[in-house]
N, C-alpha and C positions, 0 to 999 in steps of 0.2 A: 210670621207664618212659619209652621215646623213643617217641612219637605218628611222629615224622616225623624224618630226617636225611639230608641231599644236600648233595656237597661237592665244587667245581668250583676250576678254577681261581678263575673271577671272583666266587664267592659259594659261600658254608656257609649252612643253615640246620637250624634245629633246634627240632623241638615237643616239649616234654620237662616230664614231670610226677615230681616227687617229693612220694613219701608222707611221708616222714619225713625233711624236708630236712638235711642235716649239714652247721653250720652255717661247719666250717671247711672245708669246699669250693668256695667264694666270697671268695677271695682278692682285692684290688687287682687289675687285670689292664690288659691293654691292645692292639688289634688293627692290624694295617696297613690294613684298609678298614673303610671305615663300617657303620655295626648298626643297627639297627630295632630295636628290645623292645618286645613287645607284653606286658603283666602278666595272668594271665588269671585267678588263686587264690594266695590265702597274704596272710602281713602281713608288711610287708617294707619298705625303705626302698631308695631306689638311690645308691649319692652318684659324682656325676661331678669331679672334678678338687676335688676336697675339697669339693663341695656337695651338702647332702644331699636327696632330693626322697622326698616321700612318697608312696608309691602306694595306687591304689585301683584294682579287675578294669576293665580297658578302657582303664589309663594306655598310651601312649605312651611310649618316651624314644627321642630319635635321635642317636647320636654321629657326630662325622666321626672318621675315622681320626687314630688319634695320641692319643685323649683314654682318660685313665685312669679306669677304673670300678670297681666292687666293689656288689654287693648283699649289704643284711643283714637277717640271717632275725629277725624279733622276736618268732617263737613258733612253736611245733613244729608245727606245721600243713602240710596240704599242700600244696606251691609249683608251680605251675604257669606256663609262658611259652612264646613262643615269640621267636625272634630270628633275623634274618637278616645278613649280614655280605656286603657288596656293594662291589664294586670302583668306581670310579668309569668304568672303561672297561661297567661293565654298565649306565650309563646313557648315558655321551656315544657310546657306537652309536646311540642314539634320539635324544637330545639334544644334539648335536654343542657348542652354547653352553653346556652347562652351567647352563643359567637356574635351575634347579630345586634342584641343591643349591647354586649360588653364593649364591641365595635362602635358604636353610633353613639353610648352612653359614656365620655372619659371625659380627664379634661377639669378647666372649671364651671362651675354652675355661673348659667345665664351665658357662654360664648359658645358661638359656633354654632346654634338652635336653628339658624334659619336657611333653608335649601332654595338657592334661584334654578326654577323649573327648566330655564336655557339649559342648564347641565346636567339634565339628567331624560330620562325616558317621559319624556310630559305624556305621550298620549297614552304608556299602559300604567302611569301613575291616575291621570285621571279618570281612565277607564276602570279603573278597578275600584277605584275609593266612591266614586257616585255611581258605581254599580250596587254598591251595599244600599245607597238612599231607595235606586231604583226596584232593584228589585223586592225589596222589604217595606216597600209601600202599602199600603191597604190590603194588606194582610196582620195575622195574626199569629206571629213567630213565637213558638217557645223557645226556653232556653234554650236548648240544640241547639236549632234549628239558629236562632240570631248568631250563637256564638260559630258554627260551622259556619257562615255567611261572611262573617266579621273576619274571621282567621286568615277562610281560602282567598279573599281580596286585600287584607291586611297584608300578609306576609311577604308576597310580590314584589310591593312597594318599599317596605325596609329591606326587603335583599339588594331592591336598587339603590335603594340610599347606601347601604353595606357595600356593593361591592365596589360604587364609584368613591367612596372615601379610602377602600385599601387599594386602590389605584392608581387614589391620587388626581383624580379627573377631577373633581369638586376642589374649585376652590370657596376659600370662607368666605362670605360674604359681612362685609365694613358690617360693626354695631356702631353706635354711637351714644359715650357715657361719660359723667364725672367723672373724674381720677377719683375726689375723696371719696365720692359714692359708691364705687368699685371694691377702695381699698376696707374702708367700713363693712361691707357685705363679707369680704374676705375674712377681715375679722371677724366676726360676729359669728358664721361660720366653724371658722376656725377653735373657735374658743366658747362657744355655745354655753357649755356645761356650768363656768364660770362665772365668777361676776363679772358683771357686765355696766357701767353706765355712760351716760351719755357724753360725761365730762373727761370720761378715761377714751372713749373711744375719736371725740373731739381733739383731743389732745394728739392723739395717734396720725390722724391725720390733717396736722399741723392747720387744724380749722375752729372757726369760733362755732360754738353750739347752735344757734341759731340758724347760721348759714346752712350749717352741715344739714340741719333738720328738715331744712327749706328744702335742699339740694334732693334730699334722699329721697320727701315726698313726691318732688317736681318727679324723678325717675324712678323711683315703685311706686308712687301711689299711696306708701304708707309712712308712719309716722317710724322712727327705729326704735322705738320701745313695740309697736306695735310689730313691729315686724322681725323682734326676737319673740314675742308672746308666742306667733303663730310658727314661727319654727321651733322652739320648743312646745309646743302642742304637738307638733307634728311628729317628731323625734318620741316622745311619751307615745303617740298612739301606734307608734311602731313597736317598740318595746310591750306594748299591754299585747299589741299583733302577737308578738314573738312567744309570747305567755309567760313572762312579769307582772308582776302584780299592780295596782293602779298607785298603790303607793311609793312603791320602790321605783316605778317609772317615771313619776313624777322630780324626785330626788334625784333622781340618774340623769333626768333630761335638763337640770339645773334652778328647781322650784325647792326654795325654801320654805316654803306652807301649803301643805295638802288644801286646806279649804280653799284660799286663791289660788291652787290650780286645778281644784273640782269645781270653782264657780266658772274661771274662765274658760274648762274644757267645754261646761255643758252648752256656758254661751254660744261657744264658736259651734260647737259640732253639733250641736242639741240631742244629746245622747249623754249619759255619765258616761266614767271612765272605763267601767268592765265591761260596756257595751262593745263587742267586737265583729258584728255583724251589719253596719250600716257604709257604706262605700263614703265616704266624707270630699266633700270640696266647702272650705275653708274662704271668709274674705273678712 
């Protein structure tokens, strides 16, 4: 059941309840702008870049764009959320410096993503983020109009998350991950552009291929060939963003053959590559 859906250039968002969540609909995934999730019903767990955070009604999690996620359902009950996916041009109109996510965005990818509501302003976090569902219900918002809705209730809620992290009031709340699976991510990461395989990065993390393979799926969700494809896709459709050409981004992003990385772009994105006008979520 969808509570709520608006979808702009600069932000999606979406209030959406399932009765009977299915559990293979919650694939790995990964977006070009950042997400708010608000957890609001169900038992569930979320893991970001292979780290897995356990929720409870009123968690938080906040991604910056780029980072890979998957939620998993741990029992048949009904799931309810809301999430918002926001461009970074839908803040720096307001905050020109950036203060706010360059605050809340550091660090490594997948730690630190998930806010316990105890420590922070619960009711004008939730007041404001299910005021977006409420108000924008059964009506028919233009862009404006969505995206002034989206902003004046968004921005409130990252100031609090902003100002109780340069305070020091939040503390981070426990993930739970592999070492290898962490340190592999790291790598992988780290060294993108490069060759990359599974027997060099097995070796790194003083593990047999198999295991490692096992490990990495059990906490992303994805296999680790699959889950360089999709960050390199991701990194290419940044650079074609940035106005690089689809060849040169493709080369840049660590693809040895334009045609397998024009077939697997279009697979994933279902767009070619000079396509730079469709907002992409990736699984």
């Amino acid at each position: 059941m969808s509570y709520f859906h608006f979808e702009c250039s600069d932000t999606y968002v979406h209030h959406t309840l399932d009765e009977i969540p299915d559990k293979s609909s919650f694939p790995m995934h990964v977006h070009e702008h950042n997400e708010l999730y608000l957890f609001l019903k169900g038992r569930c767990s979320f893991f970001v870049e292979g780290r897995r955070y356990p929720l409870v009604p009123g968690s938080l999690i906040l991604l910056r764009a780029g980072e890979t996620h998957r939620i998993q359902i741990l029992e048949d009950t009904p799931y309810e959320r809301m999430a918002i996916h926001f461009s970074d041009r839908l803040i720096s109109e307001v905050d020109p410096q950036m203060r706010i996510l360059n605050t809340l965005f550091h660090g490594e990818l997948g730690k630190n993503n998930l806010y316990d509501p105890k420590q922070f302003n619960t009711h004008l976090i939730h007041n404001a983020l299910l005021s977006i569902s409420k108000s924008g219900r059964n009506k028919e918002l233009d862009e404006y109009e969505g995206k002034m809705l989206i902003r004046c209730n968004l921005l409130p809620v990252l100031y609090e998350l902003c100002k109780n992290t340069n305070q020091h009031k939040a503390e981070p709340i426990k993930s739970y991950a592999d070492s290898a699976v962490t340190k592999a991510i790291s790598y992988i990461n780290a060294n993108l552009t490069k060759e990359l395989s599974l027997s060099q990065i097995a070796e790194l993390c003083f593990s047999e291929k198999s295991y490692l393979n096992n490990q990495f799926k059990k906490f992303t969700g994805s296999t680790i060939w699959d889950y360089i494809i999709i960050k390199r896709l991701m990194l290419a459709r940044q650079l074609i963003k940035d106005g690089v050409s689809a060849s040169a981004a493709a080369y840049s992003s660590g693809w040895k053959d334009y045609s397998s990385f024009y077939r697997q772009y279009k697979a994933k994105f279902g767009v070619h590559p000079s396509c730079k006008e469709k907002n992409i979520y990736i699984r």
